[in-house]
N, C-alpha and C positions, 0 to 999 in steps of 0.2 A: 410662283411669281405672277403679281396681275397686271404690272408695269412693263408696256415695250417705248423702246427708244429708237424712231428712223433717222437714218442721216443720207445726205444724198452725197454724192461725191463725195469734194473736198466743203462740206461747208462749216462753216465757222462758228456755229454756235455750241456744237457738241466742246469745244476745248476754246469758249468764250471763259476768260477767268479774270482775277483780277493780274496775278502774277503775269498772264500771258499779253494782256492789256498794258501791262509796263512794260512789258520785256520790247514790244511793238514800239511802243515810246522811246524808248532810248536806242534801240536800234536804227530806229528814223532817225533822231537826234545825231547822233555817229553819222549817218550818211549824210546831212546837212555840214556837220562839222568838216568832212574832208571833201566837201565838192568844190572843183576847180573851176571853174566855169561860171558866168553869172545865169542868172534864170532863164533870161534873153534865150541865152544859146542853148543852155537845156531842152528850152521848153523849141525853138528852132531844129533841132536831132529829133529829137521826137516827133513833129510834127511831119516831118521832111519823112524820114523815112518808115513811120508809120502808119502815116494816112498817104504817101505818094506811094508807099509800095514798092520801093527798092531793090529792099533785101526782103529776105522772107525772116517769118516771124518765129520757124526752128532753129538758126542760122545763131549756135550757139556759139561759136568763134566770135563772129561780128559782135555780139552782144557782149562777150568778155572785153572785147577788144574797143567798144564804148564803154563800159565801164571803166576800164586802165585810163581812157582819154581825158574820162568825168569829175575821175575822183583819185585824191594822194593815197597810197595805199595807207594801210590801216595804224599801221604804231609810223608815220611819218606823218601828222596833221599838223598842219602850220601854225603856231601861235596868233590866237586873234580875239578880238572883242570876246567871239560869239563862243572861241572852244574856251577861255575863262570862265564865262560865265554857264559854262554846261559842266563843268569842273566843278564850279560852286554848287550847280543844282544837285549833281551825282554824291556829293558828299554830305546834303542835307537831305535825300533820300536816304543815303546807307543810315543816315543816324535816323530817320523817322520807322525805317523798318526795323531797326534791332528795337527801337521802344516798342515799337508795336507788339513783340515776342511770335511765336512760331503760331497763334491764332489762324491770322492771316494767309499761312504758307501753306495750308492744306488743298489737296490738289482736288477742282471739282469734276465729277464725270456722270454722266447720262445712268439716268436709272433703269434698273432692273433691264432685260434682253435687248441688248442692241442688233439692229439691224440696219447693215450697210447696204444701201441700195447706190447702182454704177451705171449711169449712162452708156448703152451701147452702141449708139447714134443717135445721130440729129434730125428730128423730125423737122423738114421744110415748110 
């Protein structure tokens, strides 16, 4: 084999697809569709503890527990304009991929010997 593949940590382009480009898509969409809060305050949480430094940024309780605050849990999302109209879009995707046929759903990955390269500290 004359082909190498590096990836560095976590990045993104080794499992850039289009499948996973949508799945990104409509999983955004869903977290849009069940946020509680308006933008204001979102973008006010974030900012607050953040950038002022609060809480710490492993502090994965705190982070669930904004979450819970942020957003309706998952099978309870309110009826409104925007989750109609994500309803309509999701049902004119399922019909745009079943035309499309299984072409599209092949899964793409890095050729020939991968190599996973890991950060093992931060150079200052």
């Amino acid at each position: 084999e004359f082909v190498n593949s590096f990836v560095l940590d976590s990045d993104i382009v080794p499992r850039l697809s289009l499948n996973n480009m949508e799945r990104l898509r409509d999983e955004v969409l869903h977290l849009i569709a069940r946020v509680r809060l308006s933008k204001y305050e979102i973008a006010q949480r974030i900012f607050w503890h953040g950038v002022c430094g609060d809480v710490e940024l492993g502090d994965l309780d705190f982070l669930i527990q904004q979450n819970e605050d942020m957003l309706h849990p998952p099978n309870d999302v309110p009826d409104s304009d925007f989750a109609r109209e994500l309803a309509r879009f999701e049902t004119m995707q399922r019909e745009r991929r079943s035309s499309r046929g299984t072409a599209r759903s092949v899964g793409l990955y890095p050729p020939g010997n991968i190599t996973h390269l890991v950060k093992t500290g931060q150079s200052k």
